[in-house]
Rosetta silent file (secondary structure, phi, psi, omega in degrees, C-alpha in Angstrom):
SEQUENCE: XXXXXXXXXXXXXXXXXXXXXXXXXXXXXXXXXXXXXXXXXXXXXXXXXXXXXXXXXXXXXXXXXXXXXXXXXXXXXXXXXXXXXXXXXXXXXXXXXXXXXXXXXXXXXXXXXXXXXXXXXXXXXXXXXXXXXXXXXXXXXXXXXXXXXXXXXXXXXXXXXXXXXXXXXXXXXXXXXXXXXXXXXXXXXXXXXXXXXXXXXXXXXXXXXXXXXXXXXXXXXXXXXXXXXXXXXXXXXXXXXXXXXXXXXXXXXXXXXXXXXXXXXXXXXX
SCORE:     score description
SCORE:     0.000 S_00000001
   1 L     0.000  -51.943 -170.698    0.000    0.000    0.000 S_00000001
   2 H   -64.787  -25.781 -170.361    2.678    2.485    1.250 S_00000001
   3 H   -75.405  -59.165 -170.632    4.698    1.587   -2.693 S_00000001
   4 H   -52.550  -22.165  164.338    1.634    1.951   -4.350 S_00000001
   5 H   -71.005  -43.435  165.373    1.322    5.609   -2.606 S_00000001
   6 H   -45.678  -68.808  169.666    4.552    6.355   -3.222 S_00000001
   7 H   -23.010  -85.332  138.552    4.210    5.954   -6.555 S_00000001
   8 H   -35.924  -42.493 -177.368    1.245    7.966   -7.301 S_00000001
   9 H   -85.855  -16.964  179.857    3.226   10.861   -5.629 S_00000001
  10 L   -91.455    3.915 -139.741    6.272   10.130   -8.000 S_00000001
  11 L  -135.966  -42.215  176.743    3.879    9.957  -11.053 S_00000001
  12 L   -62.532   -8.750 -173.584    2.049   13.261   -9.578 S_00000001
  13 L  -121.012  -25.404  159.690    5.362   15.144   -9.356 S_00000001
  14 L   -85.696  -29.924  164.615    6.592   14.353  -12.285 S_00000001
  15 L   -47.350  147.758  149.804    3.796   15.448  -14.839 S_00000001
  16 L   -67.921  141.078 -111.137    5.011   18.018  -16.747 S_00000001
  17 L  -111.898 -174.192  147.888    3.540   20.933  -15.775 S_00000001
  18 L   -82.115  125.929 -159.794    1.046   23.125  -17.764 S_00000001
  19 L   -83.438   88.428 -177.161    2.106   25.232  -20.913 S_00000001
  20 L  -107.292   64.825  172.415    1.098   28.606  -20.421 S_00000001
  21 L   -86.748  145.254  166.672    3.437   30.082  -23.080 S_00000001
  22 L   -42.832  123.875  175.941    3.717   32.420  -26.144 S_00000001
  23 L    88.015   -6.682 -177.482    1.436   31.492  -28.541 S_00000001
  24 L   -68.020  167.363  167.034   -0.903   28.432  -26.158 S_00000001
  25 E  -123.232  116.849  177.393   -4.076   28.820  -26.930 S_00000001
  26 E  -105.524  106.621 -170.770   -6.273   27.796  -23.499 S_00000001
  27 E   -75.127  145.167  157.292   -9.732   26.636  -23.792 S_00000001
  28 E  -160.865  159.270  176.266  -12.155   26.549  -20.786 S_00000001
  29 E  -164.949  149.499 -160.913  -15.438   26.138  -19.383 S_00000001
  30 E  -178.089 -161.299 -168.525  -16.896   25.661  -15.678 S_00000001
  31 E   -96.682  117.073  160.754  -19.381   27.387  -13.472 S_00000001
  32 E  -128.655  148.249  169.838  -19.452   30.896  -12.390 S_00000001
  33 E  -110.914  126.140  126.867  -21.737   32.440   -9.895 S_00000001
  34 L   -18.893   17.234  179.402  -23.116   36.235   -9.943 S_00000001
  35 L   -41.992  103.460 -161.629  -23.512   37.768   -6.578 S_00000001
  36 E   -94.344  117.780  157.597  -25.427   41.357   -7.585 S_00000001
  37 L  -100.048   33.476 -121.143  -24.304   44.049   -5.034 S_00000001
  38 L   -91.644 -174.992 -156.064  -26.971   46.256   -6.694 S_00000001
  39 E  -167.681  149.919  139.898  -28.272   50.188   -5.526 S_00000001
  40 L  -145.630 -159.956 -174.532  -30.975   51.760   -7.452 S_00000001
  41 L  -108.134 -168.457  160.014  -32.580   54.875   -7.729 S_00000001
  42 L   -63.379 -165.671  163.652  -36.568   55.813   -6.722 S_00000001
  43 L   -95.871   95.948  177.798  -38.829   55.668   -9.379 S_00000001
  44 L   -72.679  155.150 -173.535  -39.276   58.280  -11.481 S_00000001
  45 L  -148.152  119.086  165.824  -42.713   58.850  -13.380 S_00000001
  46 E  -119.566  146.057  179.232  -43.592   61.248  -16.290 S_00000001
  47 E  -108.630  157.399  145.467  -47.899   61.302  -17.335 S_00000001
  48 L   -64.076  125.997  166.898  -48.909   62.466  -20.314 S_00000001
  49 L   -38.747  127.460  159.944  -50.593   66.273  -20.621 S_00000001
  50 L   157.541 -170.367 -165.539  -54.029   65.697  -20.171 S_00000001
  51 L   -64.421  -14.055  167.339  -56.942   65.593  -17.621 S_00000001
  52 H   -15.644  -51.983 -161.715  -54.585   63.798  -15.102 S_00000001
  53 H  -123.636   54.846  147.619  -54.510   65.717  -12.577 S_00000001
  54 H  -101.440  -14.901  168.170  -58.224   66.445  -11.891 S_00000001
  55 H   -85.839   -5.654  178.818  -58.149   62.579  -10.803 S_00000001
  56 L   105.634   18.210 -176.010  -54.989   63.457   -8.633 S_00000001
  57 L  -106.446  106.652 -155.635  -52.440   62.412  -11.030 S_00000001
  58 L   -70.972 -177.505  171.844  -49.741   64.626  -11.443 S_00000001
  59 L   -93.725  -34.416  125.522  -47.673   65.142  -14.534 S_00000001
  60 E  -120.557  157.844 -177.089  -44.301   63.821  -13.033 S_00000001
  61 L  -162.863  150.873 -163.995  -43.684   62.580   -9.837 S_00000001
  62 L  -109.289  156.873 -176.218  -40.931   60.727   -7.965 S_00000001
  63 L  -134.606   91.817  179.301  -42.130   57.677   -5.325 S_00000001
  64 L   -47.804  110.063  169.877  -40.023   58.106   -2.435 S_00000001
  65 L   112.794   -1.600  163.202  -38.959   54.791   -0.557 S_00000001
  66 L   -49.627  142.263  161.808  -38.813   52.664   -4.118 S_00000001
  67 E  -175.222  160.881 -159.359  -36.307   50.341   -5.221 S_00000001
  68 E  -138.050  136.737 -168.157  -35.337   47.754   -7.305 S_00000001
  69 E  -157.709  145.551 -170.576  -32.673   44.830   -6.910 S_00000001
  70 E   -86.297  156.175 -179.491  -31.620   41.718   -8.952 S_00000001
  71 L   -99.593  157.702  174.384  -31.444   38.276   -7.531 S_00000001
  72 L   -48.436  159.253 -175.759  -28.148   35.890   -7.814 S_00000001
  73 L  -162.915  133.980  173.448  -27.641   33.948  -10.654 S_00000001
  74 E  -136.581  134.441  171.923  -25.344   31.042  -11.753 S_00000001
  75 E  -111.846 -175.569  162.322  -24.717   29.763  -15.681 S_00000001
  76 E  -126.888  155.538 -159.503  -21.950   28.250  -17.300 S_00000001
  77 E   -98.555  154.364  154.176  -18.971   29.895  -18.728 S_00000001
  78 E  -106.372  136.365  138.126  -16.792   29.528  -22.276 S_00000001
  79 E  -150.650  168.120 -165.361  -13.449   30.936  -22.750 S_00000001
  80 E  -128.269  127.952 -166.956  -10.830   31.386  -24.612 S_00000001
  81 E  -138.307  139.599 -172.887   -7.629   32.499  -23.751 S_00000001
  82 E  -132.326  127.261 -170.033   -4.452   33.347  -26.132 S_00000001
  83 E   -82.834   98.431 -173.242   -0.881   33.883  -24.567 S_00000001
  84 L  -109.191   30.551  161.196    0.703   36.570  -26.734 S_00000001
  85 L  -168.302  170.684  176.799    3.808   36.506  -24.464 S_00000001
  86 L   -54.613  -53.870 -177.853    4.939   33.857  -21.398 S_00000001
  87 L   -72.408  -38.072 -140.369    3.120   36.572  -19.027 S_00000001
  88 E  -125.749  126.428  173.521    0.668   38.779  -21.154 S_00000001
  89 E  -159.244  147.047  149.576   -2.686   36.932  -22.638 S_00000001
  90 E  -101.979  179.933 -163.826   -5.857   37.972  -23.706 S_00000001
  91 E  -141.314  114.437  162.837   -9.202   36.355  -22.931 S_00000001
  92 E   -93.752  116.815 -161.750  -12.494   36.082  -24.312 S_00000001
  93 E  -116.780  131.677  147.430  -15.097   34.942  -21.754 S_00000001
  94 L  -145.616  -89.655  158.389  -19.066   34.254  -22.809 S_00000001
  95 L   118.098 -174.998  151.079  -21.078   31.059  -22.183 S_00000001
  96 L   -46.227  111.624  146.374  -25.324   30.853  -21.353 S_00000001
  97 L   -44.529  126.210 -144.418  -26.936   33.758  -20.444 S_00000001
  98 L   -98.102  156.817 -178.374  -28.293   33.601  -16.946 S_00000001
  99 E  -106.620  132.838  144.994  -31.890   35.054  -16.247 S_00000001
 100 E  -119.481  166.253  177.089  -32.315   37.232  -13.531 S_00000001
 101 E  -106.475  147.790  167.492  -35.328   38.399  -11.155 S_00000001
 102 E  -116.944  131.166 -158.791  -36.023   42.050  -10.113 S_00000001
 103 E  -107.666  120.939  168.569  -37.216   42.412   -6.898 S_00000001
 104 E  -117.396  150.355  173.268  -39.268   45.417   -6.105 S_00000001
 105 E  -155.509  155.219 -168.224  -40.365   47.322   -2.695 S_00000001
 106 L   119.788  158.960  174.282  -41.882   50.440   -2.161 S_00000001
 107 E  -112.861  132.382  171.179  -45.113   51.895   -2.959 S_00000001
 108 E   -94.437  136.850 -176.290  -45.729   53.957   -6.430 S_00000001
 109 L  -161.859   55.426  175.677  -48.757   56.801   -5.307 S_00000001
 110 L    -9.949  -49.220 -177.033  -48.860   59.752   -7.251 S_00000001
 111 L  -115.277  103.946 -178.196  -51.360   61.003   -4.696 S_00000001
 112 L   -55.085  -45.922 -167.257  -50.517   60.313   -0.950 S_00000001
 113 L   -96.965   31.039 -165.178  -54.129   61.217   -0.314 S_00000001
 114 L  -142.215   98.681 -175.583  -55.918   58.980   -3.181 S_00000001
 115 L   -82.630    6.410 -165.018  -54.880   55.269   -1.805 S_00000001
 116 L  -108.695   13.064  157.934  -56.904   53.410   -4.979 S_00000001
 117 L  -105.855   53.586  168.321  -54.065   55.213   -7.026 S_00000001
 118 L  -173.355  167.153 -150.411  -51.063   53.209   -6.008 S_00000001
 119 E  -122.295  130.442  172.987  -49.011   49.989   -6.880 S_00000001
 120 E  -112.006  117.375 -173.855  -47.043   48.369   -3.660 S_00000001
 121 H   -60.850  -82.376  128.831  -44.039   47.063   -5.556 S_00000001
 122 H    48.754  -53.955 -172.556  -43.414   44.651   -2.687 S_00000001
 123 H   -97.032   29.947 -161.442  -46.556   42.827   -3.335 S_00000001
 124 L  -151.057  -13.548 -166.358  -46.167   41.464   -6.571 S_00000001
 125 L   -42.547  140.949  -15.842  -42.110   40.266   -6.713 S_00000001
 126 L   -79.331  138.170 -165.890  -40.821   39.356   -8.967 S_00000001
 127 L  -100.772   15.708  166.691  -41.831   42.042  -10.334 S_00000001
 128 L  -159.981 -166.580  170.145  -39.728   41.634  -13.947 S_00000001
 129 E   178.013  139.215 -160.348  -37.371   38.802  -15.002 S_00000001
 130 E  -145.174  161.151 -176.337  -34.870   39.501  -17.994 S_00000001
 131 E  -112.930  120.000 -161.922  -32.162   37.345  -19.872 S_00000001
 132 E  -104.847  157.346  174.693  -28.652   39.232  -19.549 S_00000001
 133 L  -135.789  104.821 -162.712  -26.231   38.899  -22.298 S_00000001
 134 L  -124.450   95.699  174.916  -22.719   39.961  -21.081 S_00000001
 135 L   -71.766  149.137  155.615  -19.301   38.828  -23.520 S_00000001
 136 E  -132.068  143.506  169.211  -16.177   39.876  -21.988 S_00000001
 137 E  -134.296  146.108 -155.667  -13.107   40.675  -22.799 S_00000001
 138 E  -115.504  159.935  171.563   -9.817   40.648  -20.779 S_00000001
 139 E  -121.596   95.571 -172.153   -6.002   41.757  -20.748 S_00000001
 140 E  -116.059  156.879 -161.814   -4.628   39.638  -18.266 S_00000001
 141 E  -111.339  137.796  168.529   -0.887   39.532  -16.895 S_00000001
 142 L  -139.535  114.335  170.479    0.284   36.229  -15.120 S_00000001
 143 L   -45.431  161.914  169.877    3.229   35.624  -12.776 S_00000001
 144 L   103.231  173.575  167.150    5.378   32.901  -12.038 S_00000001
 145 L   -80.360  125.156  179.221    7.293   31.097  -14.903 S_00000001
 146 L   -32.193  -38.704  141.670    5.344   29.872  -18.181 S_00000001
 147 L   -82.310    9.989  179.337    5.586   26.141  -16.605 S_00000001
 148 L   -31.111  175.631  141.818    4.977   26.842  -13.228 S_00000001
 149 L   -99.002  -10.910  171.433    2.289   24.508  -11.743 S_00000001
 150 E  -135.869  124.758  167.754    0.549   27.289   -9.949 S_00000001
 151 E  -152.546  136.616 -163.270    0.290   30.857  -11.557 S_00000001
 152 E   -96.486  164.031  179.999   -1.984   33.641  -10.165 S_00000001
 153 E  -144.255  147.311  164.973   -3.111   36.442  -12.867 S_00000001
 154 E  -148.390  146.614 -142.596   -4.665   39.780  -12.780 S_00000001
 155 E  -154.120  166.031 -168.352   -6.175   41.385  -14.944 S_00000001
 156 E  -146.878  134.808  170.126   -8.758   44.550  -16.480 S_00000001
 157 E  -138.432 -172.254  166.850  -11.366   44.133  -18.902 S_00000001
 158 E  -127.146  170.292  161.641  -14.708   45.469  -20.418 S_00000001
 159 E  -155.492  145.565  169.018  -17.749   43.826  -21.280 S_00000001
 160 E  -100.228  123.729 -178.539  -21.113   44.901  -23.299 S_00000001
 161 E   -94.477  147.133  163.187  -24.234   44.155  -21.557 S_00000001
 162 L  -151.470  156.595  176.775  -27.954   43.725  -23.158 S_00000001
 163 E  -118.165  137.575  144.124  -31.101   42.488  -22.197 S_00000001
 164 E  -138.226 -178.247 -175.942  -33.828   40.348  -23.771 S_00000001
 165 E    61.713   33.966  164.805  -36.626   38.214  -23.135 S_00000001
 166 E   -52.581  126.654  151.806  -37.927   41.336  -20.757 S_00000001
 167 E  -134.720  163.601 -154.208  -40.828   40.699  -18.537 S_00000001
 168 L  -120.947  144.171  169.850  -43.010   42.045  -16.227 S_00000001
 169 L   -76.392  127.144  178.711  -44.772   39.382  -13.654 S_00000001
 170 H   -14.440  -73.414 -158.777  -48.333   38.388  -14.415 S_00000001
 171 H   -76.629  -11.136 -148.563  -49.717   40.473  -10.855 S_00000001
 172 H  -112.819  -22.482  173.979  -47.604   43.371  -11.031 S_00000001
 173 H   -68.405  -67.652 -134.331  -48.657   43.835  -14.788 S_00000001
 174 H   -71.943  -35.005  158.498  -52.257   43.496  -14.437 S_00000001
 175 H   -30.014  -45.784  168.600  -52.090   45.769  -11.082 S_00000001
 176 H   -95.820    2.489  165.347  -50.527   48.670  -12.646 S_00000001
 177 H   -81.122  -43.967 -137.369  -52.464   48.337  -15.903 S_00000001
 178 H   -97.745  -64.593 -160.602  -55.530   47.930  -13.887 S_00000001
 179 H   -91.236  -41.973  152.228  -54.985   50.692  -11.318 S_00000001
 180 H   -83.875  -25.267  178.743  -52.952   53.550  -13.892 S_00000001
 181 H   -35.285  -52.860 -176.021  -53.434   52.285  -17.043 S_00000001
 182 H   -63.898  -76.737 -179.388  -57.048   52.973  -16.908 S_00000001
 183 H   -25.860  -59.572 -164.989  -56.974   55.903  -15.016 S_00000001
 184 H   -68.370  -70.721 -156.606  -54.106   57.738  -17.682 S_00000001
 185 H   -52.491  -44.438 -179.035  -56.603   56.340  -20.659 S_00000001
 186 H   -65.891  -42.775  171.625  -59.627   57.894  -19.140 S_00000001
 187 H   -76.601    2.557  171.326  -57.691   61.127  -18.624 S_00000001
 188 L  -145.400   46.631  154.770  -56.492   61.389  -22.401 S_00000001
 189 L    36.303   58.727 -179.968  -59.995   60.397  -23.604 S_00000001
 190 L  -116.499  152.312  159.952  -58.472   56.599  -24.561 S_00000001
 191 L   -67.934  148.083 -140.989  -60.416   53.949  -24.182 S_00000001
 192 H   -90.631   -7.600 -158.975  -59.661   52.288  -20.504 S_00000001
 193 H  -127.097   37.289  168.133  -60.112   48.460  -21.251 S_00000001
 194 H  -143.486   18.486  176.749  -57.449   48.032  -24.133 S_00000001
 195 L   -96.015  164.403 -160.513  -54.173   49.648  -22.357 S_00000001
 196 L  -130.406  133.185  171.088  -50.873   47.617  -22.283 S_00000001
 197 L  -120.211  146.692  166.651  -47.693   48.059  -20.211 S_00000001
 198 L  -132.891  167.780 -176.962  -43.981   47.113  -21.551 S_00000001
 199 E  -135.635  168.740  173.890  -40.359   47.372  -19.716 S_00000001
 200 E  -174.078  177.989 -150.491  -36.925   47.275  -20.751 S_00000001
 201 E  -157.658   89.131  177.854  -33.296   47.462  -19.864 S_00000001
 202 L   -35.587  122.673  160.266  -30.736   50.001  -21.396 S_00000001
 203 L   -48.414  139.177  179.376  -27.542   48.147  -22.877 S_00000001
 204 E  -143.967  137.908  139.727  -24.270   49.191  -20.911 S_00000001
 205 E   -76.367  131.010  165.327  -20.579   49.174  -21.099 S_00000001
 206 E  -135.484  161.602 -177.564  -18.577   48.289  -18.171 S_00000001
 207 E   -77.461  160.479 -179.714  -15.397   48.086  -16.931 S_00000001
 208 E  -138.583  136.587  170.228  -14.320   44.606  -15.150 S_00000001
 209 E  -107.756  127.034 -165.703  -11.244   44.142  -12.452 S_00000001
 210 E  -124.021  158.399  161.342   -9.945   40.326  -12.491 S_00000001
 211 E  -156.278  153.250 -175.038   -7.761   38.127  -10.412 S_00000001
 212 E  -131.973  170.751  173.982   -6.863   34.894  -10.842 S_00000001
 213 E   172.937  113.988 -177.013   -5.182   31.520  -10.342 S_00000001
 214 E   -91.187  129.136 -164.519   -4.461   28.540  -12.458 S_00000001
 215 E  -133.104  133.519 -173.133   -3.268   24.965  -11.395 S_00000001
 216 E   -79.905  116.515 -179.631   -1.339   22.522  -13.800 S_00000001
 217 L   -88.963  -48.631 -173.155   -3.161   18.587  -13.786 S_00000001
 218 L  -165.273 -170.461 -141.761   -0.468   17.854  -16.816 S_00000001
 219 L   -75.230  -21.131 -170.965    1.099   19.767  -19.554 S_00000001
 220 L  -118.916   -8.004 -172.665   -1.994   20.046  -21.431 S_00000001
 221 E   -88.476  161.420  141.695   -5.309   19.646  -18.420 S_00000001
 222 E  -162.110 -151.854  177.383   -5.973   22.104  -15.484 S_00000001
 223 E  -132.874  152.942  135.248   -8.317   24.040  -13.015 S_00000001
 224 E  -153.277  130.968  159.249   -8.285   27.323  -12.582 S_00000001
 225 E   -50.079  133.305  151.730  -10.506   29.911  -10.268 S_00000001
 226 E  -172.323  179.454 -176.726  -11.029   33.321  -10.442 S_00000001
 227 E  -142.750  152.575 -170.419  -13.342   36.339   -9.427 S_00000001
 228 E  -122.705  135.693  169.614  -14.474   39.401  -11.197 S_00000001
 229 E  -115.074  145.254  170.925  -15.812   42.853  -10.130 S_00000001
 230 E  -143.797  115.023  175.871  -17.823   44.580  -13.018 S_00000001
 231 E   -96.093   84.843  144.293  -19.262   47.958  -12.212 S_00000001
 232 L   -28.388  122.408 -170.948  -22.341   47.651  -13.948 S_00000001
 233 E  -169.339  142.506  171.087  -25.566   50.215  -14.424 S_00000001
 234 E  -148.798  131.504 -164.092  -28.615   49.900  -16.611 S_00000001
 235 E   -90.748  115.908 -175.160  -31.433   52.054  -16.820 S_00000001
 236 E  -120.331  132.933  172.829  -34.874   50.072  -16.614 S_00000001
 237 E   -85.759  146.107  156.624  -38.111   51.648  -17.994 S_00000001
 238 E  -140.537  111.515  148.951  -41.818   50.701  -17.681 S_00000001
 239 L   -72.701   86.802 -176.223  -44.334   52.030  -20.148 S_00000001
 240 L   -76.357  155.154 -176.741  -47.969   51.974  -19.799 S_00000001
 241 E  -123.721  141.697  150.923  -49.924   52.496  -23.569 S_00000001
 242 L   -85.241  170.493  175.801  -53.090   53.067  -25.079 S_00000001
 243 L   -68.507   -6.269  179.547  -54.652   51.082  -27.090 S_00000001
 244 L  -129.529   29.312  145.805  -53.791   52.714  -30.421 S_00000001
 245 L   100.273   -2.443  179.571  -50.260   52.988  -29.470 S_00000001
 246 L   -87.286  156.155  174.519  -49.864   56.431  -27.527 S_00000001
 247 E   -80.830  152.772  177.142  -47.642   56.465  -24.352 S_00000001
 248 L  -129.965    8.762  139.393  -49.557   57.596  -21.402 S_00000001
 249 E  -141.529 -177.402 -174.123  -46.699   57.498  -18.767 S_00000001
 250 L  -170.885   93.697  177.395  -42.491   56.379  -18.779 S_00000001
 251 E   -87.255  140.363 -158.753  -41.230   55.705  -15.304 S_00000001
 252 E  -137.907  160.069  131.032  -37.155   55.035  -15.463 S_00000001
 253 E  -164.916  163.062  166.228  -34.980   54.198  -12.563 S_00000001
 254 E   -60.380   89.019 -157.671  -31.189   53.517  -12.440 S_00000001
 255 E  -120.494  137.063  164.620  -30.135   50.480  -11.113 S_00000001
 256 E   -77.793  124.249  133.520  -26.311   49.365  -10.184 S_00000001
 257 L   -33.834  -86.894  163.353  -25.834   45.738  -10.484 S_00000001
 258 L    79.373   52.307 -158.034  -22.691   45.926   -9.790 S_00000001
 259 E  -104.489  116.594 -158.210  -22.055   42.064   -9.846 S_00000001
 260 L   -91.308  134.253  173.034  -18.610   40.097   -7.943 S_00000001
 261 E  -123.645   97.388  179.662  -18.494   37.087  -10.373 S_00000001
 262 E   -99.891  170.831 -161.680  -16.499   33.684   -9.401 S_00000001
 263 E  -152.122  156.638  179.534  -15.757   31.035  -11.361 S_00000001
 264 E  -162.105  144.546 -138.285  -14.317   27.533  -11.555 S_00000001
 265 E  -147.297  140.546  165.944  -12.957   26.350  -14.719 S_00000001
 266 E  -109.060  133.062  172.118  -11.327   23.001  -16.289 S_00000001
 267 E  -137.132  158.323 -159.648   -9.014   23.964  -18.541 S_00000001
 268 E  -139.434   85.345 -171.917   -7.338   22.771  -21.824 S_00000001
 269 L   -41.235  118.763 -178.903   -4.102   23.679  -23.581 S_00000001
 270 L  -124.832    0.000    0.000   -4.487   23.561  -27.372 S_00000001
C-alpha cells in the first residue's frame, strides 16, 4: 500500500507541468456564480398632458422609498484564452446567459391622499425577469514562470451588456395596468379596457477588475478559479400604452448591479 502511494506521488510530481506560453491557446469552461451588489434609484414617473390631474395624477412625480434589486444567478462559462507573451494573454469569456429576477419594494402613489391610485411594488415580486447577455473581454498579466504549476493572474477588462426576453410578472402587470393604465386612458380620452404596459433594460458598457489563479493537472489539463468585479448600471423603464399605441406614462430608474463574479474552470491547452 505504502509503494503503491509512493508511486502515485512520483507519477504526480513528475507530470510536466502546464504550458502557459507564447502562442498556447487555453480553452475553458466551468461554473461561475453572480452575486449582484446592486443600488438603485426611486422611481421616477412622467404622465402624459391631459386631464390627469383632476383625478390626482400629477404630470411627473418621484415615489419616495422605491427600489429595485436583482437576484443571484449562476450559468456556465466559455473561454478562450491566447498567450501573446509567457506573461501577457488575452481572454475572451461568454457562455449561457443567466436570467435574472427584479425584486421590487416600495409603494408607487402619485397622490398620498388617493390610496386606490397606487401599486405596492413589494406585493407582486418578482416584479420583472430579464435574460442578460454579457461577452467579456480581458487583458490579463500572469506571474510565475510559463511552466509553473501554480500561476496567479490579474487582470482589467470590459464587457457589453444587453437584455432580452424582458418581462413584467403576471400580478404586477395586471395591477398597474388595472390601477394607472385605466386611469391615464380615461384622462387622455383613450379607451380604458385596451391599455398595455412594456419594460426594458438600457444596454451598458462596463469596466471589469480580475484576479486569478491557475493549477497545472499535466502539460496540457488544469483548473483554474477566479473572481471578477464589473461595475455595472442599466437604466430600466416601464411604459404603460393606449390602445392605439400612444404612451400615457415612462417611469425610469437607475439600477447598479454591480455584480462580484467567481468562477471555476477546467481547462485545456491547445
Amino acid at each position: 500500500m505504502r509503494g503503491t502511494l509512493a508511486l502515485l506521488a512520483l507519477c504526480s510530481i513528475s507530470l510536466p507541468a502546464l504550458a502557459q506560453q507564447a502562442g498556447s491557446i487555453v480553452l475553458q469552461a466551468g461554473w461561475i456564480h453572480a452575486q449582484t451588489l446592486d443600488s438603485s434609484q426611486p422611481l421616477h414617473t412622467d404622465v402624459k398632458p391631459g386631464l390627469g390631474a383632476l383625478i390626482g395624477i400629477p404630470d411627473s412625480f418621484d415615489s419616495p422609498g422605491t427600489a429595485a434589486s436583482v437576484n443571484d444567478a449562476d450559468t456556465l462559462l466559455l473561454a478562450s484564452t491566447y498567450f501573446v507573451t509567457d506573461h501577457w494573454a488575452v481572454k475572451i469569456e461568454g457562455g449561457i446567459p443567466p436570467t435574472f429576477d427584479l425584486q421590487g419594494k416600495g409603494v408607487v402613489q402619485p397622490n398620498r391622499n388617493i390610496d386606490a391610485l397606487s401599486v405596492d411594488l413589494g406585493a407582486h415580486n418578482p416584479i420583472a425577469s430579464s435574460r442578460q447577455w454579457s461577452p467579456v473581454l480581458l487583458l490579463l498579466y500572469h506571474f510565475g514562470r510559463a511552466e509553473a504549476r501554480w500561476r496567479p493572474s490579474l487582470g482589467l477588462g470590459v464587457t457589453y451588456t444587453w437584455f432580452t426576453d424582458v418581462e413584467l410578472g403576471q400580478g404586477f402587470y395586471d395591477d398597474l395596468n388595472n390601477t394607472f393604465g385605466r386611469a391615464l386612458a380615461v384622462a387622455n380620452g383613450k379607451p380604458p379596457g385596451d391599455t398595455y404596459v412594456e419594460a426594458d433594460s438600457s444596454p451598458a458598457w462596463a469596466p471589469i477588475v480580475n484576479a486569478g489563479l491557475s493549477y497545472a493537472l499535466s502539460r496540457q489539463w488544469g483548473l483554474s478559479a477566479s473572481v471578477s468585479y464589473v461595475a455595472l448600471k442599466t437604466e430600466s423603464t416601464i411604459d404603460i400604452y393606449a390602445g392605439d399605441g400612444t404612451r400615457l406614462s415612462h417611469s425610469t430608474t437607475q439600477i447598479d448591479i454591480d455584480p462580484l463574479v467567481t468562477a471555476l474552470m477546467l481547462t485545456y491547452v491547445w
